[in-house]
C-alpha positions as CSV (number, residue, x, y, z in Angstrom):
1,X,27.5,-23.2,-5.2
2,X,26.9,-21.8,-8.3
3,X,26.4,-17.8,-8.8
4,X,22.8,-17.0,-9.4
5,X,22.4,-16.0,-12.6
6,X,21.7,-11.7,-13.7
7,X,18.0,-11.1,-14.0
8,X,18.5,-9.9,-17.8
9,X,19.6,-13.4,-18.5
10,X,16.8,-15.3,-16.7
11,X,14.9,-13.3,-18.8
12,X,16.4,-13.8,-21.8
13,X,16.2,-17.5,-21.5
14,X,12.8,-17.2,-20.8
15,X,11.6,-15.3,-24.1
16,X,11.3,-12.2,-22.8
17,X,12.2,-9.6,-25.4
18,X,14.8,-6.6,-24.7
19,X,11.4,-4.2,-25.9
20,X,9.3,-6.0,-23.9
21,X,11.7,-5.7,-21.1
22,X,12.3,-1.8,-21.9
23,X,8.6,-1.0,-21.8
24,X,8.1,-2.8,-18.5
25,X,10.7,-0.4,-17.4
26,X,9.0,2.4,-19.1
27,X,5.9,1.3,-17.2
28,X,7.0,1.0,-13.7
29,X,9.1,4.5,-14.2
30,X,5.8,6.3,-15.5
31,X,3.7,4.6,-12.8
32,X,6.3,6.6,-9.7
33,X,6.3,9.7,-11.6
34,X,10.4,9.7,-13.1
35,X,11.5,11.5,-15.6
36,X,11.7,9.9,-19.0
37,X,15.6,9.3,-18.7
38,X,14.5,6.6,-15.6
39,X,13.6,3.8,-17.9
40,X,16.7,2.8,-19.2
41,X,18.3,3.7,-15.6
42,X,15.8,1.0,-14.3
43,X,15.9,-1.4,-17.5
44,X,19.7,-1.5,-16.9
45,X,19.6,-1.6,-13.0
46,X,17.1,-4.7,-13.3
47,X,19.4,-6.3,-16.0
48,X,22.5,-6.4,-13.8
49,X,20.3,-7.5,-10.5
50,X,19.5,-10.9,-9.4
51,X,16.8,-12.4,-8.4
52,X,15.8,-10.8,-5.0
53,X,14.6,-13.5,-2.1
54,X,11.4,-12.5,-0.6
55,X,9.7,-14.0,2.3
56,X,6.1,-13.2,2.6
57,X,4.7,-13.1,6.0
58,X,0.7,-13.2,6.9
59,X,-0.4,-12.8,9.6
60,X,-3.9,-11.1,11.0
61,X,-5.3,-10.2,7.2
62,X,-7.8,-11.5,4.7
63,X,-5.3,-12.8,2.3
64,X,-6.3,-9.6,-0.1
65,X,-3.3,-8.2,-0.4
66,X,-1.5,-10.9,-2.4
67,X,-4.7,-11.6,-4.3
68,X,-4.5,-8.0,-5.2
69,X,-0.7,-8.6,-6.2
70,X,-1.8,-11.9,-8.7
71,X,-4.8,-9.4,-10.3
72,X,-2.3,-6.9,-11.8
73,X,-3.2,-6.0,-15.2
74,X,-0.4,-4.2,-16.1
75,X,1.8,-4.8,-19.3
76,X,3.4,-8.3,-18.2
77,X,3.6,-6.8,-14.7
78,X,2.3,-10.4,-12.5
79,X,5.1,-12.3,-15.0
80,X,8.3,-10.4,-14.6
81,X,7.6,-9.5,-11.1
82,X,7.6,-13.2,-10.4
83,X,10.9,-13.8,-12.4
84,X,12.3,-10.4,-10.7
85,X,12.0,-12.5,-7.1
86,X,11.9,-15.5,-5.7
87,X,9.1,-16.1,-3.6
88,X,10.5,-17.9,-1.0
89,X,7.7,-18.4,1.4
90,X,4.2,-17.0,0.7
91,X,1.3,-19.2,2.7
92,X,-1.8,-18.5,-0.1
93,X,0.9,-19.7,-3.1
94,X,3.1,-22.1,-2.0
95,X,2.6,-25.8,-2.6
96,X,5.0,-26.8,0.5
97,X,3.3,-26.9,4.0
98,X,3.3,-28.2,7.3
99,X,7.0,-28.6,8.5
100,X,8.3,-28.3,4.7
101,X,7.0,-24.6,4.1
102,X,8.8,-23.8,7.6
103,X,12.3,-25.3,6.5
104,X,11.9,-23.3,3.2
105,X,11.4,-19.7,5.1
106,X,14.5,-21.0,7.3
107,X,16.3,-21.9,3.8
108,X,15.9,-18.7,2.3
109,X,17.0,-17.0,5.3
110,X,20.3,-18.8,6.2
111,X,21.3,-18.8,2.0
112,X,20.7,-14.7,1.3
113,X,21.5,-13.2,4.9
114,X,21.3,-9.6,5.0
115,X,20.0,-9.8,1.5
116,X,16.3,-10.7,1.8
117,X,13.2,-9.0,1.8
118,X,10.6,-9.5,4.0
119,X,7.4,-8.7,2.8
120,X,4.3,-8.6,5.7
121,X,0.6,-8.0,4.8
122,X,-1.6,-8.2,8.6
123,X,-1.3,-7.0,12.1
124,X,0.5,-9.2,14.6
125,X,-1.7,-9.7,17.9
126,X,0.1,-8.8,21.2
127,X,-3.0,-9.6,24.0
128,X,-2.6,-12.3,26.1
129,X,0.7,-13.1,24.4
130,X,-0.1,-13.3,21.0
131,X,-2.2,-16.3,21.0
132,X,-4.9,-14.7,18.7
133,X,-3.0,-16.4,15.6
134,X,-0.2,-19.1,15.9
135,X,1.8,-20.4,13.2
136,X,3.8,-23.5,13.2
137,X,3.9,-23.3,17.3
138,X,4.5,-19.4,17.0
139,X,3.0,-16.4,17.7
140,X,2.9,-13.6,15.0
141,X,5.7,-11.6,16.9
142,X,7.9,-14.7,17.4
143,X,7.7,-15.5,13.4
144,X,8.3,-11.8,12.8
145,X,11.3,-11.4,15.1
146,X,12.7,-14.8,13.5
147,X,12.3,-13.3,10.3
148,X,12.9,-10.1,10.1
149,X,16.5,-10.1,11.8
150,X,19.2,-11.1,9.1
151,X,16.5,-8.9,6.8
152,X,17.9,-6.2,4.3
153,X,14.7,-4.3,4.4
154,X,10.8,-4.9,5.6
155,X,7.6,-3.9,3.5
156,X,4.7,-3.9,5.3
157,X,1.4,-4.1,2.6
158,X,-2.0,-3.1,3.4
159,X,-3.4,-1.2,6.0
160,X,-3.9,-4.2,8.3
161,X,0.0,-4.5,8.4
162,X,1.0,-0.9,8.3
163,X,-1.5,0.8,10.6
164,X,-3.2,-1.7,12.2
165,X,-5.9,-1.9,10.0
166,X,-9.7,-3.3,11.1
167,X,-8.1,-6.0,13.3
168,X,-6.7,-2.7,15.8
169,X,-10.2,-1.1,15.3
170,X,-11.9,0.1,18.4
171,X,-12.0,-2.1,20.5
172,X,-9.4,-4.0,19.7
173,X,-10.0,-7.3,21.5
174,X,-6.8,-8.9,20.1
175,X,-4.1,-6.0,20.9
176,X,-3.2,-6.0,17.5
177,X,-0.5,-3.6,15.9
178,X,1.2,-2.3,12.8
179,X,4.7,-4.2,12.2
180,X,6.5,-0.9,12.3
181,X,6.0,-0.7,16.4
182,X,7.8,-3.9,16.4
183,X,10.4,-4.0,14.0
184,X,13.6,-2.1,14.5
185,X,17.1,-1.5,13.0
186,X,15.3,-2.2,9.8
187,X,13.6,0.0,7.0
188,X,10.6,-0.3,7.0
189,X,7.8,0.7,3.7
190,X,4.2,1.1,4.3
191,X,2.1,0.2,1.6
192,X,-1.2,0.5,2.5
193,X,-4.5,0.3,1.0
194,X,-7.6,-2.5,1.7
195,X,-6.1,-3.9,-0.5
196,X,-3.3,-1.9,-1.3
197,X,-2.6,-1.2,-5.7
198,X,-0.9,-4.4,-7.1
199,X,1.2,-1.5,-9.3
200,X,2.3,0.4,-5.3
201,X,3.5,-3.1,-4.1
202,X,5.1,-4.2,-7.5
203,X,6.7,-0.8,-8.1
204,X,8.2,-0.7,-5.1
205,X,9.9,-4.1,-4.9
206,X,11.0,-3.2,-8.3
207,X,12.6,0.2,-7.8
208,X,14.7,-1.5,-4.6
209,X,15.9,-4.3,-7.1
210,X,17.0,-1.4,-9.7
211,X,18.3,1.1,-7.9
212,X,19.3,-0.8,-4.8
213,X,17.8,1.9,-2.3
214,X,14.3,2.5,-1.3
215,X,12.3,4.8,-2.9
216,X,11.4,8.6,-1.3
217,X,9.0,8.0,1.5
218,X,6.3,10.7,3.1
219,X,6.0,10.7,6.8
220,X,3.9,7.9,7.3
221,X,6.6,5.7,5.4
222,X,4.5,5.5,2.5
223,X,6.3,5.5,-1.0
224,X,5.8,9.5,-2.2
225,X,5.5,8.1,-6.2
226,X,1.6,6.5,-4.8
227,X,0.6,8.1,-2.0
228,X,2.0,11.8,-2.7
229,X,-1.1,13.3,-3.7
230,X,-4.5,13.1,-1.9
231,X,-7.4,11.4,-4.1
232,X,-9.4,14.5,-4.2
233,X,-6.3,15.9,-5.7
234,X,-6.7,13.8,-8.5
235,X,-10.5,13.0,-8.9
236,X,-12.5,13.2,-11.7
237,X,-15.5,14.9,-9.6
238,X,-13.2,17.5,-8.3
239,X,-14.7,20.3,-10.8
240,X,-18.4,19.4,-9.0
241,X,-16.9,19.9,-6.1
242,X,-15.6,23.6,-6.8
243,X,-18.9,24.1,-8.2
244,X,-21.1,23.0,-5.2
245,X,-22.5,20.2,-6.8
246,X,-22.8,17.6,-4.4
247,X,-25.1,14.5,-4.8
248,X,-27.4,13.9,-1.7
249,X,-28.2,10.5,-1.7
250,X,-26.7,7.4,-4.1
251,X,-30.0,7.4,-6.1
252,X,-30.5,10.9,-6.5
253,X,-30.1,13.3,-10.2
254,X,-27.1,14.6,-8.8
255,X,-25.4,10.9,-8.4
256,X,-26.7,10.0,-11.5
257,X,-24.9,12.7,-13.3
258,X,-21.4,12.2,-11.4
259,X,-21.9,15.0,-8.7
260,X,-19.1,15.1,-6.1
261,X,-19.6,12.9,-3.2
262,X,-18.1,14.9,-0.2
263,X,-21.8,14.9,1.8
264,X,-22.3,11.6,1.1
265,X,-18.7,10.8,3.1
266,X,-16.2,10.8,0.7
267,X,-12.3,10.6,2.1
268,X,-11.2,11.5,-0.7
269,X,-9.7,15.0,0.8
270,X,-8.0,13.4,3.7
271,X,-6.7,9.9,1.6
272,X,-3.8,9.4,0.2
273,X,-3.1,7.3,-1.9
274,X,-3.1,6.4,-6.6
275,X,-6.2,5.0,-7.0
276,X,-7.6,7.9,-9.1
277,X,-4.8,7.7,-11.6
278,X,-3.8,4.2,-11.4
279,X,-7.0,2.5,-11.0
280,X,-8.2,-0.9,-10.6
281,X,-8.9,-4.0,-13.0
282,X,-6.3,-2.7,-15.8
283,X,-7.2,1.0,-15.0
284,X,-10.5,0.3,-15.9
285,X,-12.3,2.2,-13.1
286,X,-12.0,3.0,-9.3
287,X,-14.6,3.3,-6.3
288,X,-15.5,7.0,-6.8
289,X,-16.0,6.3,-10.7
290,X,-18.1,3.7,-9.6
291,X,-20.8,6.1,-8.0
292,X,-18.7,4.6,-4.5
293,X,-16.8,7.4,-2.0
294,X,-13.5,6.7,-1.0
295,X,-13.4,5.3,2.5
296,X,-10.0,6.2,3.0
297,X,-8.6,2.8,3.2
298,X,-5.2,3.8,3.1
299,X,-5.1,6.2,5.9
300,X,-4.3,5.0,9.8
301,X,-7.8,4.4,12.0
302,X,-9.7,4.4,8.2
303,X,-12.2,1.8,10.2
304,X,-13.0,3.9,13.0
305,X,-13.7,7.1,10.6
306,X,-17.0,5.3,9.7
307,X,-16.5,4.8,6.3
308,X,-18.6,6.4,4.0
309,X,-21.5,6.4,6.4
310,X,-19.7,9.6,8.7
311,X,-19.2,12.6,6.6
312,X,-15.8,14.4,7.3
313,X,-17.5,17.5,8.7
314,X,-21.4,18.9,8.8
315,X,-20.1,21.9,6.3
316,X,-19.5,21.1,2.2
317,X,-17.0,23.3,2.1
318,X,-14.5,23.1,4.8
319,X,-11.4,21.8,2.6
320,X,-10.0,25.5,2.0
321,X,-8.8,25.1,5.7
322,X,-7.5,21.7,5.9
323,X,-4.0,23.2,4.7
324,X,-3.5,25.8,7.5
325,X,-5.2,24.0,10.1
326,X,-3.2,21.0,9.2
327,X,0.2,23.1,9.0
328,X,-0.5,24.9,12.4
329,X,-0.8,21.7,14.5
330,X,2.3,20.9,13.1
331,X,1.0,17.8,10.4
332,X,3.2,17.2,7.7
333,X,0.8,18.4,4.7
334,X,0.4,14.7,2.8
335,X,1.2,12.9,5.4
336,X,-2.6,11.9,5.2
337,X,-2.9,11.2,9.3
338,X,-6.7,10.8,9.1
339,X,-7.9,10.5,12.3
340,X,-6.0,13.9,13.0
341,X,-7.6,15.3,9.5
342,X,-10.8,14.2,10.9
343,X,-10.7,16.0,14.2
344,X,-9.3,19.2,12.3
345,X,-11.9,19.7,9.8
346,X,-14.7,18.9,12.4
347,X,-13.1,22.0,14.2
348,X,-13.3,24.1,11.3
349,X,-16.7,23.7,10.3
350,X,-17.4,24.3,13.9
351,X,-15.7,27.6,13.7
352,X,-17.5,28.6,10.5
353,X,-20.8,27.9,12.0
354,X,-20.1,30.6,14.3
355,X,-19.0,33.0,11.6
């Protein structure tokens, strides 16, 4: 069999300039917050890779995840990401199906054991035996188990598939759960996000391929580069906020001049994830910027929260006490738990109503 060729020679061969290549680098190094010195590291790294296998797994999900991934707008980001991996198996791009998409996935995995990545965007349904969604004669679980163990690592993308998403929303008819509860031995990254950031899931991939580790994770397994900081952190509307100007409704003068929108039920405080840097549509704009709260889509149980329709607490200003509040029930601060963010706040407008 003959050696797979390095990724700086694919490349090559396909036109793509050593600038071009070094200010993809530059890109992706920016976009996770390294120091200046990282783009060559990661220019380099990526040169002397190969081309990474990854199986792409769907299971309970809305197939926006990997429409997300096709919309990137970033320099030549959806091009070299595509000649960085083979896309073994993906059901929304592949022309193979029926039993010819099944042999590929089983392809892939006998010819780069211990090598492969499995990518997962969707919740896997456990009631009544997983028969809520069948592929190819199996259940979610059976396809994931299959998969996932000759795997070098497992990324989980979008909420659905890191958190359980809206198919593990109250009720929960199907049973559905994260693929973390069911995959272990493995490391596992959660990139959530309804959809998750096409630059989150592209970085990541990427960093893996040139530095051959994963990258620094908070403690919901969540890449630290896109999901260290809380939105509010990083909002435009922050200064409105400090001020106490807060628009009441979506039509009101306060709206209209970009007025925070905390008591309208912004998540932005408890939600953490790029959006306000990174953006969406070729950083063009992002739901707060477009007069739209955050519904903290990228936090577990974001569906039950009520989405912008449930304020996080009666009081405008309670967020000087999410910090201590947070630290004395023992919450990693950042770890953006937002049911458990939820419940704290409620407390501590409670307690200030009292005062």
């Amino acid at each position: 069999m003959t050696e797979p060729k390095l990724l700086g020679e694919v490349l090559r061969e396909r036109g793509v300039s050593r600038r071009a290549f070094l200010m993809y680098a530059s890109c992706m190094s920016s976009l996770m917050a390294l120091p200046p010195s990282a783009a060559a590291a990661m220019a380099e790294g990526l040169a002397k890779a190969r081309r990474q296998s990854v199986i792409w797994l769907s299971f309970q999900e809305c197939t926006g995840c990997i429409e997300s991934l096709t919309r990137s707008f970033s320099p030549s980001l959806e091009d070299l990401i595509f000649d960085f991996i083979s896309l073994d198996y993906q059901h929304a791009l592949q022309a193979a199906s029926g039993e010819a998409a099944e042999d590929a996935r089983r392809h892939a995995m006998r010819d780069n054991k211990g090598k492969y990545i499995v990518v997962v965007d969707g919740s896997v349904p456990m009631g009544d035996g997983g028969v809520y969604s069948t592929i190819a004669g199996q259940t979610n679980q059976q396809m994931l188990a299959e998969t996932v163990a000759d795997a070098a690592a497992v990324v989980a993308v979008g909420t659905c598939a890191a958190f359980g998403g809206l198919p593990q929303a109250q009720p929960n008819p199907t049973g559905a759960v994260p693929i973390e509860q069911l995959v272990a031995g493995k490391p596992v990254i959660n990139i959530p996000g309804c959809p998750p950031l096409p630059q989150a899931m592209a970085g990541t991939i990427t960093q893996i391929l040139a530095f051959g580790k994963l990258p620094e994770l908070d403690a919901l397994k969540r890449p630290r580069a896109f999901f260290g900081e809380s939105i509010h952190d990083r909002c435009y509307r922050r200064p409105f906020y400090k001020r106490g100007q807060f628009a009441k409704s979506f039509d009101d003068e306060g709206a209209r001049k970009g007025w925070c929108l905390y008591e309208l039920g912004c998540k932005g405080p408890v939600t953490y994830n790029s959006c306000a840097t990174t953006k969406w549509n070729g950083g063009v704009s992002f739901p707060i910027q477009s007069g739209h709260g955050c519904i903290g889509c990228s936090e577990p149980g974001f569906w039950d929260m009520g989405g912008l329709y449930r304020p996080l607490a009666s009081s405008a200003r309670p967020l000087q006490r999410v910090v201590p509040i947070a630290a004395a029930a023992g919450v990693a601060v950042g770890a953006g738990t937002a049911l458990l963010a939820r419940k704290r706040l409620a407390g501590a407008s409670q307690q200030g109503d009292k005062t």
